[in-house]
SETIMI-653101 format. One record per atom (N, C-alpha, C): atom name; residue in one letter; x, y, z; residue number from 0. Coordinates in steps of 0.1 Angstrom, whole numbers. Atoms other than C-alpha are relative to their C-alpha. Example, Ala and Ser with C-alpha at 12.3 -4.5 7.8 and 13.67 -1.06 7.14 Angstrom:
BEGIN
> at:aa:X:Y:Z:i
> N:a:9:-12:0:0 $
> CA:a:123:-45:78:0 $
> C:a:9:12:0:0 $
> N:s:-9:-11:0:1 $
> CA:s:137:-11:71:1 $
> C:s:-8:11:8:1 $
***
This chain:
BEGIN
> at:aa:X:Y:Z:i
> N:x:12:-4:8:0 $
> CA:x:86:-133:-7:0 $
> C:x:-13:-3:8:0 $
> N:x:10:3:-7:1 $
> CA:x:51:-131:6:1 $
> C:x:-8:-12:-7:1 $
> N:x:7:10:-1:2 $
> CA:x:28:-156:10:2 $
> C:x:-12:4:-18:2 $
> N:x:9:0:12:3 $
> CA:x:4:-157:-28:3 $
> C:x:-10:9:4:3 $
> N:x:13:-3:1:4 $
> CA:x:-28:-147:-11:4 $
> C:x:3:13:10:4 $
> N:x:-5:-3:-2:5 $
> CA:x:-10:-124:8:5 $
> C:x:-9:19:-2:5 $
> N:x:6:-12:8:6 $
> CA:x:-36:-87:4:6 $
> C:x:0:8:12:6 $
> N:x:2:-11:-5:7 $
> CA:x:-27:-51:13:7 $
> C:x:-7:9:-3:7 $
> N:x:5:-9:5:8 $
> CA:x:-48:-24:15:8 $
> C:x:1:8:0:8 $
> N:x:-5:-17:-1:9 $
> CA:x:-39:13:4:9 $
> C:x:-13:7:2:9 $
> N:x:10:-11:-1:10 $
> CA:x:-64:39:15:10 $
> C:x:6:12:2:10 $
> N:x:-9:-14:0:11 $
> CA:x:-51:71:3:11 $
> C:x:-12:4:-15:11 $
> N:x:11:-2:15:12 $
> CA:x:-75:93:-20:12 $
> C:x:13:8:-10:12 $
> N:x:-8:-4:9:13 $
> CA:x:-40:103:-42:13 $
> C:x:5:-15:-10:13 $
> N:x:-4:11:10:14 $
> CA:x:-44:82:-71:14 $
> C:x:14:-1:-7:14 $
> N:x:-11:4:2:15 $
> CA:x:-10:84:-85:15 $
> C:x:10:-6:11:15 $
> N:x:-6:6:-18:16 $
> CA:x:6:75:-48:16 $
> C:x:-11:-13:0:16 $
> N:x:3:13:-1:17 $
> CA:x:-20:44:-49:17 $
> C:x:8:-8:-10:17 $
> N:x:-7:7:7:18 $
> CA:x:-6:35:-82:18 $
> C:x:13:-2:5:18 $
> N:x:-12:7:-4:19 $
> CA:x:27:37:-74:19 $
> C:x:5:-10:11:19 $
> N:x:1:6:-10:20 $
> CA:x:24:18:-44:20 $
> C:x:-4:-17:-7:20 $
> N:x:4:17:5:21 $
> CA:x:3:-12:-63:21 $
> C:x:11:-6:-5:21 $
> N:x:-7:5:9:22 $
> CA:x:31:-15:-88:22 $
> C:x:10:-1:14:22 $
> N:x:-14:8:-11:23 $
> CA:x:61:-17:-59:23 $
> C:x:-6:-12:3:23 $
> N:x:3:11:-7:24 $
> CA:x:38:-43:-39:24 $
> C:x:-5:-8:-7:24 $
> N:x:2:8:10:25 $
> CA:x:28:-61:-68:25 $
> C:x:13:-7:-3:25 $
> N:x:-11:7:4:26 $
> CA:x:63:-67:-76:26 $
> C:x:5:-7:8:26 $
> N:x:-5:9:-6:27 $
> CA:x:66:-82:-48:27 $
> C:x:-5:-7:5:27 $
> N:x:10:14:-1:28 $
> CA:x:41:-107:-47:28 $
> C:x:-12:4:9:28 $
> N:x:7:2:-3:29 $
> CA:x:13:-92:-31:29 $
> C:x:-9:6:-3:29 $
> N:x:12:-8:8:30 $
> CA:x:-20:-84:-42:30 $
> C:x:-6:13:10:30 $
> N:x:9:-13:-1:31 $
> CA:x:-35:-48:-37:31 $
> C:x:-15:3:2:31 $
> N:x:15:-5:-2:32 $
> CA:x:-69:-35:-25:32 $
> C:x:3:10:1:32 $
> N:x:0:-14:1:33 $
> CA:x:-75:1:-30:33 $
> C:x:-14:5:5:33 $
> N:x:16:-9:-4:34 $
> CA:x:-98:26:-13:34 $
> C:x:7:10:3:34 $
> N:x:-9:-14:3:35 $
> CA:x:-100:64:-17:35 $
> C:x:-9:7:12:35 $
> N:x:5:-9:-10:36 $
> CA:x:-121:76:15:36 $
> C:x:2:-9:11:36 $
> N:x:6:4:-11:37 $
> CA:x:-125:67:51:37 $
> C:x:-8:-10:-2:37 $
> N:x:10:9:1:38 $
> CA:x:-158:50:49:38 $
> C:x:7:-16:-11:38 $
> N:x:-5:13:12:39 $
> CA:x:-145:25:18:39 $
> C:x:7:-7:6:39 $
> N:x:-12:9:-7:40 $
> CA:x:-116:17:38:40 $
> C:x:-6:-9:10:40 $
> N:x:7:12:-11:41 $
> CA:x:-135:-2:66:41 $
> C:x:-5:-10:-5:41 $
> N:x:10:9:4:42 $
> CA:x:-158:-16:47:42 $
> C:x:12:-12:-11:42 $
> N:x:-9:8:7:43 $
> CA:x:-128:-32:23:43 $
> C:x:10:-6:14:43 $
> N:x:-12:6:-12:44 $
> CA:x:-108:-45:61:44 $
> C:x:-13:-8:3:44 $
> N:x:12:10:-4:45 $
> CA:x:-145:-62:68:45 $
> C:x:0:-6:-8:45 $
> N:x:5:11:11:46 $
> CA:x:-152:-75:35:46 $
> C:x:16:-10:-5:46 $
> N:x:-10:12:2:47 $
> CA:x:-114:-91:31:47 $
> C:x:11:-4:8:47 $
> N:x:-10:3:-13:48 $
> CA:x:-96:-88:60:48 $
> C:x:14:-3:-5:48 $
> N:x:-9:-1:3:49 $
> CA:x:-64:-80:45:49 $
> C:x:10:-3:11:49 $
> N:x:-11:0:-7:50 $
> CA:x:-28:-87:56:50 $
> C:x:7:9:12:50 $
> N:x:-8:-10:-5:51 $
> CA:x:-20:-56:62:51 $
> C:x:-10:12:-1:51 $
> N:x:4:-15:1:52 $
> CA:x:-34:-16:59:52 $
> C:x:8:8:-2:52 $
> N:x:-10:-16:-6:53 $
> CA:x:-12:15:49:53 $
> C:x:-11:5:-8:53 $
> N:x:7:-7:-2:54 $
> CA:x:-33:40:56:54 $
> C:x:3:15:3:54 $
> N:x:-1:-16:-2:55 $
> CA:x:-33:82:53:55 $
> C:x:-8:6:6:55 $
> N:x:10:-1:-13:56 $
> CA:x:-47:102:77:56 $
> C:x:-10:10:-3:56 $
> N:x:7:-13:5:57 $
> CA:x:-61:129:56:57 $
> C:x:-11:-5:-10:57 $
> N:x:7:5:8:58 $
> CA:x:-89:112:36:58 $
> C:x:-17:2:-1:58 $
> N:x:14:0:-1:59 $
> CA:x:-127:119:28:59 $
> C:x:-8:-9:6:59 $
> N:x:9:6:-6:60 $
> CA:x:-155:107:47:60 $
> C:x:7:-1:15:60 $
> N:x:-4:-3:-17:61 $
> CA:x:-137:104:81:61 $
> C:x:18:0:-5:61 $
> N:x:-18:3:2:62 $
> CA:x:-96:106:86:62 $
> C:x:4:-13:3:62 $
> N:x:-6:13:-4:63 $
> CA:x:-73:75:89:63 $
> C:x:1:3:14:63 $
> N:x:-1:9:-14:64 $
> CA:x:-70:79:127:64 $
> C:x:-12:-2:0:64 $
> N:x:14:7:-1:65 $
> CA:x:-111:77:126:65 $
> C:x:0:-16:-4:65 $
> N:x:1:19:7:66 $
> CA:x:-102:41:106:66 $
> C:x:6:-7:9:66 $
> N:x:-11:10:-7:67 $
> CA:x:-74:33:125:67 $
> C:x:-7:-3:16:67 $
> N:x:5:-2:-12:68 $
> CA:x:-96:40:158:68 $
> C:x:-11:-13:2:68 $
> N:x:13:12:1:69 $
> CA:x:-127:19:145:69 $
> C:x:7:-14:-4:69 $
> N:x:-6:13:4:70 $
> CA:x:-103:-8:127:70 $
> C:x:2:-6:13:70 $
> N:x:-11:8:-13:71 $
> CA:x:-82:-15:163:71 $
> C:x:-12:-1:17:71 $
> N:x:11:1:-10:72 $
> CA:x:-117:-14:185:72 $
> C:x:-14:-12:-7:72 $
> N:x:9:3:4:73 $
> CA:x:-133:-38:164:73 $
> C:x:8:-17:-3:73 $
> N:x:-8:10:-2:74 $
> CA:x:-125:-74:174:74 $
> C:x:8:-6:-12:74 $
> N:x:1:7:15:75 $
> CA:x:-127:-88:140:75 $
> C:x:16:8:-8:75 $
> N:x:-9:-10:7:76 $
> CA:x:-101:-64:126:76 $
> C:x:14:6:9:76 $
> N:x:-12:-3:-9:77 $
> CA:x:-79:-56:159:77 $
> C:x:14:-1:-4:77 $
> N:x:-10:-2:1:78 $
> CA:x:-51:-76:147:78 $
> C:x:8:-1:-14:78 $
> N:x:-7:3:10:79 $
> CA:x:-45:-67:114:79 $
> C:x:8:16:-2:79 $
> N:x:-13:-12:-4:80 $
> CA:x:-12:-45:114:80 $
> C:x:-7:11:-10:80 $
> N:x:-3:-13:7:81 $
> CA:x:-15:-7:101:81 $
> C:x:11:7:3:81 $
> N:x:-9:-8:7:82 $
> CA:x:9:14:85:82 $
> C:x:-3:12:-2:82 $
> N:x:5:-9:4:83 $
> CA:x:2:50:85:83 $
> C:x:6:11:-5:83 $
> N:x:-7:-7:12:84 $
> CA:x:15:69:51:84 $
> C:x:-5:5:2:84 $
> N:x:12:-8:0:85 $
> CA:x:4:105:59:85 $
> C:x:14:14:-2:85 $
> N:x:-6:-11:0:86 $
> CA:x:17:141:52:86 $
> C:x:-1:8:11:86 $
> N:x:4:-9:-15:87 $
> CA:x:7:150:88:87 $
> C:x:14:-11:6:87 $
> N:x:-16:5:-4:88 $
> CA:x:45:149:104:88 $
> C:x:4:6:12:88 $
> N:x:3:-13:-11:89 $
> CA:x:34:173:139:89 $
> C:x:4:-10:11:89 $
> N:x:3:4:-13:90 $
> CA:x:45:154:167:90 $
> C:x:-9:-7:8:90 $
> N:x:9:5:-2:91 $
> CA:x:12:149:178:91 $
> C:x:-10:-11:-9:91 $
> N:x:6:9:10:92 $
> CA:x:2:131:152:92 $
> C:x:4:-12:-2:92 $
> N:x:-5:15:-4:93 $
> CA:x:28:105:155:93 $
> C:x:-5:-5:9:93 $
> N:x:2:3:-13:94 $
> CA:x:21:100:186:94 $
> C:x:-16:-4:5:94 $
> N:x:17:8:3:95 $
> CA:x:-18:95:179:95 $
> C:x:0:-7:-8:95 $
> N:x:4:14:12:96 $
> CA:x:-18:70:151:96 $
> C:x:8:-10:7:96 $
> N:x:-8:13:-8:97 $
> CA:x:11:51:173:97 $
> C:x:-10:-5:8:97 $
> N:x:8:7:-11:98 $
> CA:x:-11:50:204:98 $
> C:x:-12:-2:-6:98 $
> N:x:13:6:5:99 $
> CA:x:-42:43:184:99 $
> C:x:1:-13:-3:99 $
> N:x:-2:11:3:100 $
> CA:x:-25:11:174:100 $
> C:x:7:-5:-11:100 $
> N:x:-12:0:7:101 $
> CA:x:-3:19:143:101 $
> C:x:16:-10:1:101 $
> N:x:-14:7:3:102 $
> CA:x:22:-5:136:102 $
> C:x:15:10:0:102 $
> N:x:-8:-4:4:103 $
> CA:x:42:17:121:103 $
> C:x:-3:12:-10:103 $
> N:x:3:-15:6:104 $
> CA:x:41:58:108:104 $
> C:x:10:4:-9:104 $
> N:x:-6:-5:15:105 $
> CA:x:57:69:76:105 $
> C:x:-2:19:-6:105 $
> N:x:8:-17:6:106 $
> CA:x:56:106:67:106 $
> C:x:5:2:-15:106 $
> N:x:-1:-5:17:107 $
> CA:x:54:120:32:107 $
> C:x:6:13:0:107 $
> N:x:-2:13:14:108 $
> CA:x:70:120:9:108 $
> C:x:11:-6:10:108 $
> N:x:-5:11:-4:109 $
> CA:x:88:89:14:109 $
> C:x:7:-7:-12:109 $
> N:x:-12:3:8:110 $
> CA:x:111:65:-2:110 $
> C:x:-9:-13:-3:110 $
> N:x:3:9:3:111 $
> CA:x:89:39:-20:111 $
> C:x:2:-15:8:111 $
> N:x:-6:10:-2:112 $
> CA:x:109:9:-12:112 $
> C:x:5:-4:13:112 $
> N:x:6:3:-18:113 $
> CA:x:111:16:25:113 $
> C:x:-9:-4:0:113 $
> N:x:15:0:-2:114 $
> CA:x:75:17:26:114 $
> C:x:0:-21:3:114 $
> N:x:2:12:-1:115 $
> CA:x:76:-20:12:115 $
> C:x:12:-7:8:115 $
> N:x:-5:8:-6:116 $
> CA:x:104:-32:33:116 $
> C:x:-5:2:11:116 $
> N:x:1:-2:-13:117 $
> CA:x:90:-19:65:117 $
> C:x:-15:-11:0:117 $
> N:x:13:9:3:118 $
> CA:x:55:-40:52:118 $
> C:x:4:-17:2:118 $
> N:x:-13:21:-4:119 $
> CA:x:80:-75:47:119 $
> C:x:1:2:12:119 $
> N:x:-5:2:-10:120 $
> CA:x:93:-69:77:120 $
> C:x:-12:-6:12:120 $
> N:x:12:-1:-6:121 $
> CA:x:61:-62:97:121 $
> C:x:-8:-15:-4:121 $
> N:x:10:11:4:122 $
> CA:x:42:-92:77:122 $
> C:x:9:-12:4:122 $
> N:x:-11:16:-6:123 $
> CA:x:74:-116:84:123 $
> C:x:-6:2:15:123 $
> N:x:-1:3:-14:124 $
> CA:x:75:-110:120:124 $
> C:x:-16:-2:4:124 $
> N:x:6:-2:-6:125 $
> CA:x:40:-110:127:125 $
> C:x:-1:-20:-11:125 $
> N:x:2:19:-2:126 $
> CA:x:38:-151:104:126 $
> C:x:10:-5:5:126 $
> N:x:-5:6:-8:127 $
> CA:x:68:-160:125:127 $
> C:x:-8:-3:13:127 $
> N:x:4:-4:-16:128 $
> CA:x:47:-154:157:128 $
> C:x:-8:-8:-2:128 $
> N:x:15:7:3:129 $
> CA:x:17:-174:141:129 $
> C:x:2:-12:5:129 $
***
């Protein structure tokens, strides 16, 4: 189980896909931050400096690689892992959210409950390292 204070943040502007996501990772002990554009998302990895990030790449105000670009260039925020949930599944797209600094790429649709074990996993191994 994760750590209590433990906060991911989903940035996806598909509110039923945020919900469903809160409720998995709530059930598993970790609290949720939500944001539905680009711009929101930064400013919510500044203002709490979450655990974690899964992040889509298709989102108003700029795309998640624009976040994931500014997140992983920006000391303060470098090393907090991203996850990138997106319906862009092109080859090249993997391959830019990986080398941007992506933890780890997910394409949609997806299987809920991966999602959150690939998050454990990722959050274990990065507080064993600590």
């Amino acid at each position: 189980m994760p750590q209590p204070a433990s906060q991911i943040l989903i940035a996806d502007d598909d509110p039923l896909l945020v919900e469903l996501l809160e409720y998995k990772l709530e059930a598993r002990g970790y609290e949720v931050l939500k944001a539905d554009d680009g711009p929101s998302a930064l400013e919510a990895v500044q203002r709490e400096q979450p655990a974690l990030v899964v992040l889509d790449a298709m989102m108003p105000g700029f795309d998640g690689f624009e976040v994931l670009r500014r997140l992983k260039g920006n000391e303060t925020t470098a090393g907090i892992p991203v996850v990138m949930l997106t319906a862009r599944k092109a080859e090249n797209d993997v391959l830019q959210g990986l080398s941007l600094g992506a933890h780890d790429y997910l394409v949609k649709p997806f299987m809920p409950q991966e999602l959150v074990t690939r998050i454990s996993k990722i959050l274990g191994e990065r507080d064993s390292s600590a």
